[in-house]
Residue frames relative to the residue before (quaternion, step in Angstrom):
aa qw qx qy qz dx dy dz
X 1.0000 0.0000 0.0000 0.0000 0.00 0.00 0.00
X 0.2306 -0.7496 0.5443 0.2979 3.73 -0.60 1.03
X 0.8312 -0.1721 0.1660 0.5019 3.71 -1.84 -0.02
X 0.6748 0.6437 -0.3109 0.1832 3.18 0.09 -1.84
X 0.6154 0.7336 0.0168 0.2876 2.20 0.85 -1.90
X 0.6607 0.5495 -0.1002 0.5014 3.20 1.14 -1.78
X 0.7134 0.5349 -0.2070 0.4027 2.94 0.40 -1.99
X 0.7895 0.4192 -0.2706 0.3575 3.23 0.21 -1.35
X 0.4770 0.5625 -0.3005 0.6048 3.78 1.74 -0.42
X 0.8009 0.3106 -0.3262 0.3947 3.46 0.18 -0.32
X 0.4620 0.6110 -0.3143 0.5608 3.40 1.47 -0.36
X 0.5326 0.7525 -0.0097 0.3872 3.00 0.25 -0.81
X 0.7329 0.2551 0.0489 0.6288 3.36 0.44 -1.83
X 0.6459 0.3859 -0.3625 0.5500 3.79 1.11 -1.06
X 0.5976 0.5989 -0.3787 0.3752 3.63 0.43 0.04
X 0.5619 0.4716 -0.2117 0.6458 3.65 0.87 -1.31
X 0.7283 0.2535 -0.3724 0.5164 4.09 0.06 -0.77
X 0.6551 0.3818 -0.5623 0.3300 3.92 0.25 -0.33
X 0.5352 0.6183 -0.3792 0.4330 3.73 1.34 -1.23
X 0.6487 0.5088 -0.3477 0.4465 4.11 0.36 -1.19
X 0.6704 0.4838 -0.3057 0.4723 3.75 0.71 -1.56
X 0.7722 0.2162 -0.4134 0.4314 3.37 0.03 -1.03
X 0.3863 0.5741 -0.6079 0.3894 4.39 0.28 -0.67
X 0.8220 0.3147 -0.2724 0.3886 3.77 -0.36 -1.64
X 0.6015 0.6130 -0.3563 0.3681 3.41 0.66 -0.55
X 0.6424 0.5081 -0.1472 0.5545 3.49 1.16 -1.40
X 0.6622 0.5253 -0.2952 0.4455 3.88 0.92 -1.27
X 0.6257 0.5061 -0.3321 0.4920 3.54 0.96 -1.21
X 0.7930 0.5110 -0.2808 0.1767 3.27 0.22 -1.51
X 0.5165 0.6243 -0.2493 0.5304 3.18 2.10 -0.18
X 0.6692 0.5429 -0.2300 0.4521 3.17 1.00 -1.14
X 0.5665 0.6597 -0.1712 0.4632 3.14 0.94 -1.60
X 0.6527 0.5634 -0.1432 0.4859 3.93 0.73 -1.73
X 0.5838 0.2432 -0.2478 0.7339 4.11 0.48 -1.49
X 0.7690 0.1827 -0.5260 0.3138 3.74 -1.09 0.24
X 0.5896 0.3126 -0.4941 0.5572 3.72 0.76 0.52
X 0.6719 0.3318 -0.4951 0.4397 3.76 -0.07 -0.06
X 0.6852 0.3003 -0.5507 0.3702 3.67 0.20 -0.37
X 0.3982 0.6818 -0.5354 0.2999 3.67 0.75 -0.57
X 0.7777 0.5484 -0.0309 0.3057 2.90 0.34 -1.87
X 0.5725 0.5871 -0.1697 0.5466 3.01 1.65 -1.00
X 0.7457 0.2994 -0.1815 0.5668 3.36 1.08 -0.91
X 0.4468 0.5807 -0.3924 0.5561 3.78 0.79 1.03
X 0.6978 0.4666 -0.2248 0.4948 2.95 0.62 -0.69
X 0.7080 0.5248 -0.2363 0.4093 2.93 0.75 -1.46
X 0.6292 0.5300 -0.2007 0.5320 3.36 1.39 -1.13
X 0.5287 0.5223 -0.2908 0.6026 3.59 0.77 -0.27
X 0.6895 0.3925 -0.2432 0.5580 3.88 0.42 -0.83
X 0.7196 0.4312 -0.3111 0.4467 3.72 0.55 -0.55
X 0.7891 0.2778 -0.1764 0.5187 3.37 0.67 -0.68
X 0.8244 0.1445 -0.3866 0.3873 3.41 0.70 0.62
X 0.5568 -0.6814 0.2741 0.3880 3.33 1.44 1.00
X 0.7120 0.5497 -0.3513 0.2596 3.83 0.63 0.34
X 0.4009 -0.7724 0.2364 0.4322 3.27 0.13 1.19
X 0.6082 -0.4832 0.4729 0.4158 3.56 -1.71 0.16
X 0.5390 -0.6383 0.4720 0.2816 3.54 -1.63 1.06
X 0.3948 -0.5748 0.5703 0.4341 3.48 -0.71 0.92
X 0.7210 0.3395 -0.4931 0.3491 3.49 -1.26 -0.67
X 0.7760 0.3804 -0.3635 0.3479 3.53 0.19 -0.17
X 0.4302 0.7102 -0.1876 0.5247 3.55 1.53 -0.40
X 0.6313 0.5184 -0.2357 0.5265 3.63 1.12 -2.00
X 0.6923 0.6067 -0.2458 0.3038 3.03 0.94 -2.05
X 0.6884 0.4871 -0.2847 0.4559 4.13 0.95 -1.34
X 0.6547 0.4812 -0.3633 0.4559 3.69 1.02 -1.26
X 0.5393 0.6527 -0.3515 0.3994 3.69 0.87 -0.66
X 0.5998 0.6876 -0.1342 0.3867 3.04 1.02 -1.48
X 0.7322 0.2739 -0.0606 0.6207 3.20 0.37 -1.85
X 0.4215 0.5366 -0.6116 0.4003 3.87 0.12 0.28
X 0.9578 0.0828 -0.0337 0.2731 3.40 0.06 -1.71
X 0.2478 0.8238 -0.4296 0.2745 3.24 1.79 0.47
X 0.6579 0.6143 -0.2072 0.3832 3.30 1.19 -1.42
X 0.4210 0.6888 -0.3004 0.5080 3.26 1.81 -0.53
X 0.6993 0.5923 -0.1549 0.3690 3.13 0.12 -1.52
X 0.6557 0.4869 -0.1590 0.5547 3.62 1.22 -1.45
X 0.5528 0.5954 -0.2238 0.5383 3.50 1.43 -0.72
X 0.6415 0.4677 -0.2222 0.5660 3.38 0.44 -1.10
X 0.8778 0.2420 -0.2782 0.3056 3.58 0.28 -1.03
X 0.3972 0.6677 -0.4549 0.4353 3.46 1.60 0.09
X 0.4499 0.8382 -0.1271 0.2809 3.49 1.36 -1.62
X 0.6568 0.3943 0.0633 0.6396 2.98 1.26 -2.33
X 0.6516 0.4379 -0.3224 0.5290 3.81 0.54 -0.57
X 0.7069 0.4905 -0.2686 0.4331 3.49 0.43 -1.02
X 0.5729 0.5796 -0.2512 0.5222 3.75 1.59 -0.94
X 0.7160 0.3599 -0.3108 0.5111 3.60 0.81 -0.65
X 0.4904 0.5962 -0.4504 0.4486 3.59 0.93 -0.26
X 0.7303 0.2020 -0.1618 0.6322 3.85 0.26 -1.61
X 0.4274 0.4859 -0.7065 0.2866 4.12 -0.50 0.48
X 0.6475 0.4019 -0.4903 0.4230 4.00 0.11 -0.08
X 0.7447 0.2654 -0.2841 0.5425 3.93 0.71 -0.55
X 0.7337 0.3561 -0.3027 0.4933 4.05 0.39 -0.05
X 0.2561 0.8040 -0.5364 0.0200 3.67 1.56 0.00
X 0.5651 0.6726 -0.3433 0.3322 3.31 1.16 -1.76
X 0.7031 0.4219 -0.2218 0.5276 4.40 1.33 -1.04
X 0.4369 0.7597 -0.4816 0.0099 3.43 1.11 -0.72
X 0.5699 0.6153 -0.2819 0.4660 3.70 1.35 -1.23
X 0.6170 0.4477 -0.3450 0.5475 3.79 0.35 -1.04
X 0.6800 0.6087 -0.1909 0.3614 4.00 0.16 -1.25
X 0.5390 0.5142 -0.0522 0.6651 2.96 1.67 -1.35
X 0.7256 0.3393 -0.2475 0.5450 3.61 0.26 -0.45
X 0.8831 0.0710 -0.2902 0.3619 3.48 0.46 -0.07
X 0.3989 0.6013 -0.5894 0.3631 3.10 1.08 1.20
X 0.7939 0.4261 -0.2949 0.3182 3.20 1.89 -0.29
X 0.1514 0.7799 -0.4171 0.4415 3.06 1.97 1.18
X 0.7623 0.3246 -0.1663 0.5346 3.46 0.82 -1.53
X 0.5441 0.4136 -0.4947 0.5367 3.95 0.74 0.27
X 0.5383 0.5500 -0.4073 0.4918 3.92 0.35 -0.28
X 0.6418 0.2522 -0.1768 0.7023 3.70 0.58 -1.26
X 0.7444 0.2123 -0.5053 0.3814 3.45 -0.87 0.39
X 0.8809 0.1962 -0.3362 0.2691 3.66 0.53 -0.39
X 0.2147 0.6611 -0.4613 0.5515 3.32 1.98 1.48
X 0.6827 0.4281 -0.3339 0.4890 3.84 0.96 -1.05
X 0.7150 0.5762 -0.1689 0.3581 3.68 0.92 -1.07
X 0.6098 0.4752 -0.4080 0.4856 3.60 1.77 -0.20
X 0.5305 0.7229 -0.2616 0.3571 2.47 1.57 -1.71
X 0.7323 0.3435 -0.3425 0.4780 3.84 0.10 -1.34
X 0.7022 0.3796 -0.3531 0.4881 3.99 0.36 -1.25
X 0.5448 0.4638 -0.5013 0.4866 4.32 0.10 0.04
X 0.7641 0.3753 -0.3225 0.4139 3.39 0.43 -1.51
X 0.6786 0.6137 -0.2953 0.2750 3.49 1.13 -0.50
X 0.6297 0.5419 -0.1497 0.5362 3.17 1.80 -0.89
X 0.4977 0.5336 -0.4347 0.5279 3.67 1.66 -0.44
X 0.7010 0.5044 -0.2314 0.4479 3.46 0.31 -1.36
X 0.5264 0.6320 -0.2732 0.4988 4.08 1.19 -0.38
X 0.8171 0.4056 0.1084 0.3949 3.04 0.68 -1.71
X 0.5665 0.7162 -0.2413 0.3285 3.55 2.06 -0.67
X 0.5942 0.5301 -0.3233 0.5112 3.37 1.44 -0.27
X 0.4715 0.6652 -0.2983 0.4962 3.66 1.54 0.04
X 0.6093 0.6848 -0.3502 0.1925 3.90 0.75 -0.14
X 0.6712 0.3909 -0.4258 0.4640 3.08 1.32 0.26
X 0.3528 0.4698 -0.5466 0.5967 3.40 1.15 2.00
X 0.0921 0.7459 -0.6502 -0.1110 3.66 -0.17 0.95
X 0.6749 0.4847 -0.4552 0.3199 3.52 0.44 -0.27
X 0.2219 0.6893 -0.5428 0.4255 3.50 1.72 0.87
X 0.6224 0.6528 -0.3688 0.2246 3.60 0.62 -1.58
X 0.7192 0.5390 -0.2390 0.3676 3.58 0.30 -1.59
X 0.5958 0.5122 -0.2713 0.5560 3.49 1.34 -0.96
X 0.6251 0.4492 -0.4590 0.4436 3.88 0.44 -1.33
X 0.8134 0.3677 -0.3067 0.3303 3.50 0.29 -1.27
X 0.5094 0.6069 -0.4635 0.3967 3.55 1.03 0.43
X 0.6667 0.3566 -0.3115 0.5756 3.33 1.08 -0.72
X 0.5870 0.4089 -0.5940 0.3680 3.64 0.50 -0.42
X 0.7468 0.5151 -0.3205 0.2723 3.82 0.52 -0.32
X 0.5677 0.5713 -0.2453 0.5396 3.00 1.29 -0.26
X 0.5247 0.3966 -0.4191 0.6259 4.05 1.24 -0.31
X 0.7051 0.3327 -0.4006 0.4813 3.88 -0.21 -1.08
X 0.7617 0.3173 -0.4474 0.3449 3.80 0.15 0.01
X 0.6314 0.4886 -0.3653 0.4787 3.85 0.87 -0.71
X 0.4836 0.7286 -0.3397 0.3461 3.48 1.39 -0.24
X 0.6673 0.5121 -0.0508 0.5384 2.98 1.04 -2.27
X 0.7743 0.3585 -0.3345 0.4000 3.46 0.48 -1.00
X 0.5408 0.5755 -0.4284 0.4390 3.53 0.86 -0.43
X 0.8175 0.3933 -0.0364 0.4192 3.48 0.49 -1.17
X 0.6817 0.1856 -0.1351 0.6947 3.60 1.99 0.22
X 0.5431 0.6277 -0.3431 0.4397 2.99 0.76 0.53
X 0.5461 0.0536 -0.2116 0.8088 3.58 1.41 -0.22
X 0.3308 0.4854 -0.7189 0.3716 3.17 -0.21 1.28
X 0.6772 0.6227 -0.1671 0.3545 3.41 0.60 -1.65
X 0.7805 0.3474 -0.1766 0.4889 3.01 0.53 -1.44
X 0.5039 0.5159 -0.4201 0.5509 3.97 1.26 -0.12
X 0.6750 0.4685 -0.3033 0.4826 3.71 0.60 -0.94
X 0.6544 0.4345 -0.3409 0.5165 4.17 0.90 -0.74
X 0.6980 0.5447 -0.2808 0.3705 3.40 1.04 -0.46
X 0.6491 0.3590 -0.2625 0.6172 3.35 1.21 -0.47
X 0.8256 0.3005 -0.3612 0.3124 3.14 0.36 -0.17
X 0.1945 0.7115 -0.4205 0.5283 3.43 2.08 1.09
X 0.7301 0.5230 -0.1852 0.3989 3.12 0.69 -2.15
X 0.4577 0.6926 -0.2516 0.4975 3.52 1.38 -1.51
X 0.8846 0.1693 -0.1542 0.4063 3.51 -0.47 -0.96
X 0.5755 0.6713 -0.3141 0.3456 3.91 1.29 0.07
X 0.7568 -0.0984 0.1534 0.6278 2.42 1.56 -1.06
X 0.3598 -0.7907 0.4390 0.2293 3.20 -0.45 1.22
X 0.8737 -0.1649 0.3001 0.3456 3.48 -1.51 0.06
């Protein structure tokens, strides 16, 4: 087998293991997430039955929220698994494919600050006669919408620099 050849095999192969790593990573982290919220869900509840006081909305909003878009997430990472499977027969799309798997990380981790910010404003709203609370809220609101994005675009990037490494080494 000459260089090319190699290269473009080993490229390649590092591709399919970053695509596999991040899928399972994303799949668990969903999976992983609805067995702690129903857990949690069912604590509470248990807690509310046996001592007769109802459950705190905001924290309730917060689990149903949850379990809406976790399942996403499990999506997304099946998405990414399923991408490293077809990249040897769709290599020639891999960049486009890439791009819009990182369309649907953007919208999932834009929906996911969005719900936990809006959740923590709405947490925190009975707190306003602390302004010097503000400067701090908006530190953490900034700090979820980024660790969000970067989790969730961040091996985007480095999948996208990779193919398009692989892309110019070796053609098709």
């Amino acid at each position: 087998m000459d260089t090319s050849n190699q290269t473009r095999e080993d490229s390649l192969k590092q591709i399919r293991n970053l695509c596999f790593a991040i899928g399972s990573y994303y799949a668990l982290t969903g999976l992983l997430s609805i067995a702690v919220i129903r857990f949690e869900l069912w604590l509470f509840r248990f807690a509310e039955t046996s001592s007769g006081e109802p459950f705190p909305f905001p924290i309730e909003e917060m689990f149903n929220g949850w379990e809406k878009i976790m399942p996403w997430i499990i999506i997304l990472g099946m998405a990414y698994i399923a991408f490293g499977l077809v990249l040897p027969r769709y290599r020639a799309h891999a960049f486009n494919l890439n791009l819009g798997l990182g369309l649907v990380s953007a919208a999932w981790a834009y929906i996911y600050s969005h719900q936990i910010i809006g959740f923590i404003h709405r947490l925190v709203s009975g707190f306003e006669e602390f302004p010097e609370a503000r400067p701090v809220l908006l530190v953490i609101y900034a700090f979820i919408g980024i660790s969000a994005f970067a989790l969730f675009l961040g091996p985007q990037f480095v999948l996208g620099w990779k193919i398009r490494k692989m892309e110019k080494e070796t053609p098709a």
